[in-house]
PLY file of the C-alpha trace (Angstrom):
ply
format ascii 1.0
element vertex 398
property float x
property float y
property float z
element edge 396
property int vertex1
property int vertex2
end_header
-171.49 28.28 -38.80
-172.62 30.71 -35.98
-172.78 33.96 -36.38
-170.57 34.77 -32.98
-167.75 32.64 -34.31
-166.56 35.01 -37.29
-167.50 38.06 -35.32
-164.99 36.76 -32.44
-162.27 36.10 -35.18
-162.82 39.76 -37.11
-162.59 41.57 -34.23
-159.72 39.58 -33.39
-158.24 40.75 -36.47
-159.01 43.99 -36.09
-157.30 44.36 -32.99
-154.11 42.95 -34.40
-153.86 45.31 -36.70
-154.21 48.69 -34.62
-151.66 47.65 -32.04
-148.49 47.97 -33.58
-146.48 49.04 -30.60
-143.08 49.76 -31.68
-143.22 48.71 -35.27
-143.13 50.34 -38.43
-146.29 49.29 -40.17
-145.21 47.66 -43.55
-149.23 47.33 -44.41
-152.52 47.68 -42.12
-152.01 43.47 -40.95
-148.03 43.22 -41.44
-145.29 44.71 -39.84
-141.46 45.26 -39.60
-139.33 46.90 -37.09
-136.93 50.00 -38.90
-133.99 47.51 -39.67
-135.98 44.73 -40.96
-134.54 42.04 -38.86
-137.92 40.99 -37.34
-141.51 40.98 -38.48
-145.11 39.74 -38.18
-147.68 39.29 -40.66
-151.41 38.46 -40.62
-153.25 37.42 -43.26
-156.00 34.50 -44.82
-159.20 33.91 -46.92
-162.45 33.78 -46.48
-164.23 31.45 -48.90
-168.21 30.14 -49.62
-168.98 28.38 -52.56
-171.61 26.69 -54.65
-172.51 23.47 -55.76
-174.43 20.86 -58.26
-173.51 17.09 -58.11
-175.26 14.70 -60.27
-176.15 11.89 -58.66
-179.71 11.39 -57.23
-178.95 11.05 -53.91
-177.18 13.84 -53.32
-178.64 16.97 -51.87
-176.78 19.86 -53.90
-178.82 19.23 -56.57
-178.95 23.06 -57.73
-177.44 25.75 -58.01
-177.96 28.99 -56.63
-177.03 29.26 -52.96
-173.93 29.95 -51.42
-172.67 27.88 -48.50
-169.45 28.88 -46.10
-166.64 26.52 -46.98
-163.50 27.66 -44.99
-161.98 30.47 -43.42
-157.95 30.37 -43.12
-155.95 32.70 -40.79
-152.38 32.62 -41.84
-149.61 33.94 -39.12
-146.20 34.18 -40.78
-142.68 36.07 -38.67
-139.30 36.45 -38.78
-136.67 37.21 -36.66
-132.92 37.33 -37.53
-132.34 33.86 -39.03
-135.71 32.16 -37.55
-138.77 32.07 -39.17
-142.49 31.12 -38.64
-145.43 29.62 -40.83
-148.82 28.76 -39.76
-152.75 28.47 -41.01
-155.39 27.42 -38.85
-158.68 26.54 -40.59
-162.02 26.72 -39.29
-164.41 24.92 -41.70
-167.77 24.22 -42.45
-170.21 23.09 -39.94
-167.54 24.47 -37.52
-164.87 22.26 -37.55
-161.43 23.32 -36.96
-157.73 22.03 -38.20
-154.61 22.98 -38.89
-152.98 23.39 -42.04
-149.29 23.73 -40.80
-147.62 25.32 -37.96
-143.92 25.49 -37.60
-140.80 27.32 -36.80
-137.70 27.49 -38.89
-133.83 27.92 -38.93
-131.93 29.25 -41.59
-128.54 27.23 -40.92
-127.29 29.28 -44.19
-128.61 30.30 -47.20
-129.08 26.58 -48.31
-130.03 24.83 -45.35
-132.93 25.28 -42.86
-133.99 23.08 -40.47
-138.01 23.52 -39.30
-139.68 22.05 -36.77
-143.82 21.64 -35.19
-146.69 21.01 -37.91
-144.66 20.17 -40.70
-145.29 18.92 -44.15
-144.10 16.07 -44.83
-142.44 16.12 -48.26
-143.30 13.79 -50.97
-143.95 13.89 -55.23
-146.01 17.37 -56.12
-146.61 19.09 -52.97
-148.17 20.10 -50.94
-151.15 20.36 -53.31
-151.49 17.99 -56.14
-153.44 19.56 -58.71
-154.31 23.07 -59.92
-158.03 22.75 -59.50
-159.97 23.47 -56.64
-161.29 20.12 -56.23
-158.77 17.39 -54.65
-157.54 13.94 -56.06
-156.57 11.08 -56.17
-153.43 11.55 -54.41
-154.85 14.20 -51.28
-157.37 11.53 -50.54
-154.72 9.09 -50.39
-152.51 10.83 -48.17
-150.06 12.74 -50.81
-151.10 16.20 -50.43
-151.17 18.88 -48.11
-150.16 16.25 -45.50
-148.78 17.06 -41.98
-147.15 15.79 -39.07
-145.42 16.64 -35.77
-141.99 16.16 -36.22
-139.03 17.68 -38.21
-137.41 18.45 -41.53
-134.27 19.07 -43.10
-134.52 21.41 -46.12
-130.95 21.54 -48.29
-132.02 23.92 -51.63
-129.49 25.83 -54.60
-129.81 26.39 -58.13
-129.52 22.24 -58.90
-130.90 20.44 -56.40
-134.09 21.28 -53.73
-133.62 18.11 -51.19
-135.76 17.23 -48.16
-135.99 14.98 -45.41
-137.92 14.06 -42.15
-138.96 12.42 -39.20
-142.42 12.36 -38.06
-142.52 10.18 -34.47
-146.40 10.42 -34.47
-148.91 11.42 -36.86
-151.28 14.48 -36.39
-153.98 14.43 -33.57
-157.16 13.21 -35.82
-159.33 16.15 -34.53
-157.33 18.67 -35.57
-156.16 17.11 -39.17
-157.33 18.84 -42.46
-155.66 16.29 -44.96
-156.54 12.47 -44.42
-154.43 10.33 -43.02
-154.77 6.63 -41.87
-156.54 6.02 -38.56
-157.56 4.05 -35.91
-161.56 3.79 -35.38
-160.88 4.70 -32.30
-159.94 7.86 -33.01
-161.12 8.83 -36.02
-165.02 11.01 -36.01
-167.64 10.14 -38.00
-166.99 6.19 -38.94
-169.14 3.65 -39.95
-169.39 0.06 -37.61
-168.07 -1.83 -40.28
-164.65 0.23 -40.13
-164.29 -1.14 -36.37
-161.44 -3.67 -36.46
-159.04 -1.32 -38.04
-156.99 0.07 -35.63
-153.86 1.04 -37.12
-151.85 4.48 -37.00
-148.08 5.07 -38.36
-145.17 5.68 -36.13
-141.61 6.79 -36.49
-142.73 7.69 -40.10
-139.28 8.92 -42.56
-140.14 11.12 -45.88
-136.88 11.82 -48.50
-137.62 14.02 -51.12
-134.96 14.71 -53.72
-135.49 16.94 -56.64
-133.35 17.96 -59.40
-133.91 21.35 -61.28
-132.88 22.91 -64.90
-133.57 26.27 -65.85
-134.31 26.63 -69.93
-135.15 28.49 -72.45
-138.76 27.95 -71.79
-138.89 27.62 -68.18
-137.97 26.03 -64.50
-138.48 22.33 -64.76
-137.76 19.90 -62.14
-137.79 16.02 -61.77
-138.10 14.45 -58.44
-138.08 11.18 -56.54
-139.86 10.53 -52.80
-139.76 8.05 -50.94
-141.27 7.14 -47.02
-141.50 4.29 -44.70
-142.89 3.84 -40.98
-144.22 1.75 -38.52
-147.75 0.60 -38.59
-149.28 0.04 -35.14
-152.21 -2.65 -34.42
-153.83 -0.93 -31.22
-155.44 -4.58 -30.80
-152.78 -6.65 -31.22
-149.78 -4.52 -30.42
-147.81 -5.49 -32.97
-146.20 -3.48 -35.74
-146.71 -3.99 -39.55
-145.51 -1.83 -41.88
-145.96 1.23 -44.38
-144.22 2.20 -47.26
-144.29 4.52 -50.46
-142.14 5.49 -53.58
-142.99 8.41 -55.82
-141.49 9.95 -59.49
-142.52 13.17 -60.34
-142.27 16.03 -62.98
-142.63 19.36 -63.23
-142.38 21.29 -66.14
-142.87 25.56 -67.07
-143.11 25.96 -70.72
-143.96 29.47 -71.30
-147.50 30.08 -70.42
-147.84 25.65 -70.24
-147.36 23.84 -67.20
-147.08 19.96 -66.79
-147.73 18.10 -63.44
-146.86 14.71 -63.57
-146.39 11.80 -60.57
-146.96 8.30 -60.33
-146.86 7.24 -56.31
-146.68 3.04 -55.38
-147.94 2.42 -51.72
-148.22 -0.13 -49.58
-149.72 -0.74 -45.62
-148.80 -3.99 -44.36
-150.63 -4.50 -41.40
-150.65 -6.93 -37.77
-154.52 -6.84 -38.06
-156.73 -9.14 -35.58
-158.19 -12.23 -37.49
-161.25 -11.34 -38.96
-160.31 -8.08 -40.47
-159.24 -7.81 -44.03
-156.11 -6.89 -44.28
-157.00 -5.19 -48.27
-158.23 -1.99 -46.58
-156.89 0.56 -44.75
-159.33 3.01 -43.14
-158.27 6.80 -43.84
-160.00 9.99 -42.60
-159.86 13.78 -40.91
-161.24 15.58 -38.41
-164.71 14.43 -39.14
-165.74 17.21 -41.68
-166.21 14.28 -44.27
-166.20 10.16 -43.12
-163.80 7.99 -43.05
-163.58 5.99 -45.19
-161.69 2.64 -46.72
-158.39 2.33 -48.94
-157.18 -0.23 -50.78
-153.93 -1.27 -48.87
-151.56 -1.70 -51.93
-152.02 0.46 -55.13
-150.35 2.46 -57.73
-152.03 6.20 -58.37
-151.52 8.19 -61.21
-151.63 12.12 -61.81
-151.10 14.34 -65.04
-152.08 18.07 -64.57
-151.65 20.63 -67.30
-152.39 24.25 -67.15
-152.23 27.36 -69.13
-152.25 30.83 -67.60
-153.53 33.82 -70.16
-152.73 37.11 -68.64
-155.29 39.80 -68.66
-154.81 43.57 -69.25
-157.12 46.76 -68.14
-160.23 44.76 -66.94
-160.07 45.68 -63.79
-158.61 43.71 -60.66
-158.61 40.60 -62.88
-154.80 39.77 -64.12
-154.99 36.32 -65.76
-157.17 33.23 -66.05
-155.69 30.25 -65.49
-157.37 27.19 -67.35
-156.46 23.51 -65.93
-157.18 20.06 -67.00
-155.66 17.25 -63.12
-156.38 13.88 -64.09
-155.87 10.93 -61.37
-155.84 6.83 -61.83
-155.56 4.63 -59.06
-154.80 1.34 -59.92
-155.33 -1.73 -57.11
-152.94 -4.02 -56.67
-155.98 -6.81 -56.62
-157.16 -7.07 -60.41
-160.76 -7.83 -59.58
-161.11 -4.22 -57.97
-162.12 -1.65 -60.24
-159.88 1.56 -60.27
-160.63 5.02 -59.73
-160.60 7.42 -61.70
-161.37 11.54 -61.57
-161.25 14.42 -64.26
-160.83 17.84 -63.43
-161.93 20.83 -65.76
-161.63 24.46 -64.87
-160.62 28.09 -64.76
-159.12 30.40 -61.98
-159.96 33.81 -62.30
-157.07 35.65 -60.42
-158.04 39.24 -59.52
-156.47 39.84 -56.01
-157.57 40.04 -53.61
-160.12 37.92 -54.77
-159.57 34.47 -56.13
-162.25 32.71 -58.29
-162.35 28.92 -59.02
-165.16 27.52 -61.51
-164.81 23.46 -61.54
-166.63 20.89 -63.67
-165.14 16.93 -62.58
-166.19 13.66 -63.46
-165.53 10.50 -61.92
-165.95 7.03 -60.98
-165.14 4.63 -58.33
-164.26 8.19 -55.57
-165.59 9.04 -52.61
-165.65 12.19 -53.15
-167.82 11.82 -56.43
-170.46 9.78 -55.19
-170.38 10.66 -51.22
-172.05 7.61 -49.46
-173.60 5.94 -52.46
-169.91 5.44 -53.70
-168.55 4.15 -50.26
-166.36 1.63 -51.54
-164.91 3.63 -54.41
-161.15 2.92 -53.43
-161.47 -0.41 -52.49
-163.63 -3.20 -54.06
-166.35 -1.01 -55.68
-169.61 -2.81 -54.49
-171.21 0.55 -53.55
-174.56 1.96 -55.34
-172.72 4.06 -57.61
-169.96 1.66 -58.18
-168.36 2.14 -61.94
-170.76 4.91 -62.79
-169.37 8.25 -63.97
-170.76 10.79 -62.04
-170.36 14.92 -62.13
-169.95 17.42 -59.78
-169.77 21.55 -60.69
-168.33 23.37 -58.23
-167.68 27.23 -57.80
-165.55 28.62 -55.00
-165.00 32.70 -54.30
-162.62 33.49 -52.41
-161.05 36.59 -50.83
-157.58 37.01 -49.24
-156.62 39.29 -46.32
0 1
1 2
2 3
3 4
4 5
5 6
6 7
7 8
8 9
9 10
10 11
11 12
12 13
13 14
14 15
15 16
16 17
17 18
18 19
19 20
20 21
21 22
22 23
23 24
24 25
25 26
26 27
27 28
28 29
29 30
30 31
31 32
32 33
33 34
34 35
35 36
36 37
37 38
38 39
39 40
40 41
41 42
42 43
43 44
44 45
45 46
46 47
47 48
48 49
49 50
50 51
51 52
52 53
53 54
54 55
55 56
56 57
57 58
58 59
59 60
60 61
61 62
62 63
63 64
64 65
65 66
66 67
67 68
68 69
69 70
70 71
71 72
72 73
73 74
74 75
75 76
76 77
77 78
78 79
79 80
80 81
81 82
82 83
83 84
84 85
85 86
86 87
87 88
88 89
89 90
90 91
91 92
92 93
93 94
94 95
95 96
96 97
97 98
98 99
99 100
100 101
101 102
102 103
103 104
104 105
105 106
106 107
107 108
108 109
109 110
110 111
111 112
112 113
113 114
114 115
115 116
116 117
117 118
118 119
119 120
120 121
121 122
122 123
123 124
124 125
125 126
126 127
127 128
128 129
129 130
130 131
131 132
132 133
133 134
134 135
135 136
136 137
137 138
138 139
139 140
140 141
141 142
142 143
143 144
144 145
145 146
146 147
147 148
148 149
149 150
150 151
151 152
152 153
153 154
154 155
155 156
156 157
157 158
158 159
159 160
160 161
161 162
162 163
163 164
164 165
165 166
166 167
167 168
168 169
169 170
170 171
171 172
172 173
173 174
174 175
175 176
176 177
177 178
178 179
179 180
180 181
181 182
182 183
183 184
184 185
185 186
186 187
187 188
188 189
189 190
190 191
191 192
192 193
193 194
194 195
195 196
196 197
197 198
198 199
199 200
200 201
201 202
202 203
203 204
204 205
205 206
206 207
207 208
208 209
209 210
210 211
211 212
212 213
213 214
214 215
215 216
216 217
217 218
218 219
219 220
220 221
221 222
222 223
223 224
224 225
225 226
226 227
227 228
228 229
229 230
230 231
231 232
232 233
233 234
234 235
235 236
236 237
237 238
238 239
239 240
240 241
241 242
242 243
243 244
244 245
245 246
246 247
247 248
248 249
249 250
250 251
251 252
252 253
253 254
254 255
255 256
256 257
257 258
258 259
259 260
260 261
261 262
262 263
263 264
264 265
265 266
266 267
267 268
268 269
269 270
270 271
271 272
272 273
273 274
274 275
275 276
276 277
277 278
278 279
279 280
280 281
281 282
282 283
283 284
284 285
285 286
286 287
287 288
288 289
289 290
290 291
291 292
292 293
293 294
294 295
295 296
296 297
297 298
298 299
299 300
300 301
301 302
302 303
303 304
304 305
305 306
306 307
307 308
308 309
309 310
310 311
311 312
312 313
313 314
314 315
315 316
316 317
317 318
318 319
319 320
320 321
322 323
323 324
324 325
325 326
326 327
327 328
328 329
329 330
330 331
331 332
332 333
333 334
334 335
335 336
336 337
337 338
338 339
339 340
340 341
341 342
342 343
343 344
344 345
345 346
346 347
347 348
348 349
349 350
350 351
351 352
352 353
353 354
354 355
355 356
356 357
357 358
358 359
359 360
360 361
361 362
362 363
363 364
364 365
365 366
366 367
367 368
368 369
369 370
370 371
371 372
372 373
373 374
374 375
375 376
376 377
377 378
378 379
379 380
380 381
381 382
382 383
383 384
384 385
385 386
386 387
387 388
388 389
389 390
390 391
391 392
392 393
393 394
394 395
395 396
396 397
């Protein structure tokens, strides 16, 4: 990352927060006018982080040095009944995307309507784990995942109940959570990826959740559901996408238990010649693309446990977390996936510590290149090996 870039965005920063015009300053980057009908806030994180990952190959093969991971500027408002939410990421290696960015409506106190960059609603969202590190499910497209379109948001003391319409999916240079492609598109591919050339259209998410409040906490159980059009840009026809999620959450005291179990499905009009097992998946280039299995059932079960902390400082509680993910493919000659997640959060706001130690096999993610084929046939150089990666990330919030 260039030096000029985060100068350009601090003193950007800086000058938001010494013009406050005719508002009563609530903090030094937030403000409200006197009858608190409107207001603006900035705010973000700044995070670097280090690495050691064990396989050969790899190139963060110590420890010691800090590399720039992400900086997020957050831009939230209000104004009578309307709201707005929005983070714009710029990443390593200078890459830019957008986390969300939409406007809301608060129809009543149950119902909103929001519309832009919106998530689109589906099992545990919109992140999938408590660790750092991403699963199964994010690199399948079930976390963190938006779209241009529009959702309806219905929510009491029972029931939290979403649902929306996504014509289009996100512009592939600006996306920060994968999503499938066209090669076309997509950055940083790989020529054997060529013939696949779909992208979803007219794309419908239902969430429906139930809640209880006990003794021992909020717990929640939830079903999702989506299905869309799959577009062939070389044959112009239209397959066919589909999911179905069940999902659990549950507070138990200190205790919390993550649980989801997500069946997809692409169907797609591919040319002859391209196998229609795969779907290619990928971002705004940060990482490659890379190849899905088309049909599979993944797997999560998270479980946390958050000690509070007294008089050491800034530091208020550790959180400890064990996210495990299982993706099973639907052809029984492909081996699954699998990834392990152990850690601790160290909460001490502003700052924000995560220290992760996961193991894997069959992931892109553990494995990079060497593991190319990780969610789809495993043939790769590091197929059915269990590999390790430690990871630290710092972080401090604005």
């Amino acid at each position: 990352m260039k030096k000029s870039v985060v100068s350009t965005i601090s003193v950007s920063i800086f000058c938001l927060g010494v013009s406050t015009g005719s508002w009563a300053e609530a903090s030094p980057l937030e403000w409200k006018n006197e009858d608190g009908t409107a207001s603006f806030k900035v705010g973000g994180v700044i995070r670097v982080q280090d690495r050691y990952e064990s396989w050969p190959q790899s190139s963060n093969r110590g420890m010691g040095k800090l590399d720039f991971d992400v900086l997020r500027l957050d831009l939230k408002g209000t104004y009578d009944d309307f709201y707005l939410n929005s983070s714009f990421l710029l990443q390593d290696q200078e890459f830019t995307s957008i986390e969300k960015a939409y406007v809301g409506y608060k129809l009543n106190p149950n119902n909103s309507l929001e519309a832009g960059f919106v998530y689109k609603p589906f099992a545990i969202y919109p992140y999938p784990q408590n660790g750092w590190t991403y699963h199964l499910p994010f690199f399948l497209g079930y976390g963190n995942n938006i779209a241009p379109g529009l959702n309806w948001n219905y929510d009491d003391k029972n029931w939290d109940i979403k649902l929306g319409y996504y014509p289009s999916m996100l512009e592939t240079n600006m996306r920060y959570s994968p999503e499938s492609g066209s090669y076309d598109d997509l950055k940083n591919t790989f020529p054997n990826q060529k013939g696949y050339q779909n992208e979803k259209q007219n794309q419908v998410n239902a969430r429906v959740v139930k809640k209880f409040d006990t003794t021992l906490g909020k717990q929640e159980v939830g079903l999702s559901g989506a299905i869309s059009q799959l577009h062939n840009k070389i044959t112009d026809d239209d397959g066919k996408y589909y999911a179905l999620g069940l999902h659990a959450n549950s507070n138990l005291n200190r205790w919390n238990i993550q649980g989801s179990i997500i069946h997809y499905q692409y169907d797609a009009k591919n040319p002859e010649g391209v196998d229609d097992r795969m779907t290619l998946m990928g971002t705004n280039g940060l990482t490659p693309s890379y190849l899905i299995a088309s049909e599979g059932t993944v797997s999560s079960l998270n479980v946390s446990y958050t000690l509070p902390i007294k008089d050491m400082w800034k530091l208020k509680a550790i959180k400890f977390y064990n996210d495990f993910s299982y993706l099973d493919k639907t052809h029984t000659d492909w081996s699954a996936s699998q990834m392990n997640t152990t850690g601790m959060m160290f909460i001490a706001s502003p700052f924000m510590v995560w220290a992760d130690y996961t193991w894997g096999k069959n992931a892109n993610i553990i494995g990079g290149s060497t593991n190319s084929t990780g969610y789809t046939t495993a043939t790769s150089l590091n197929s059915d090996k269990w590999l390790y990666r430690v990871n630290l990330n710092f972080g401090f919030s604005f």
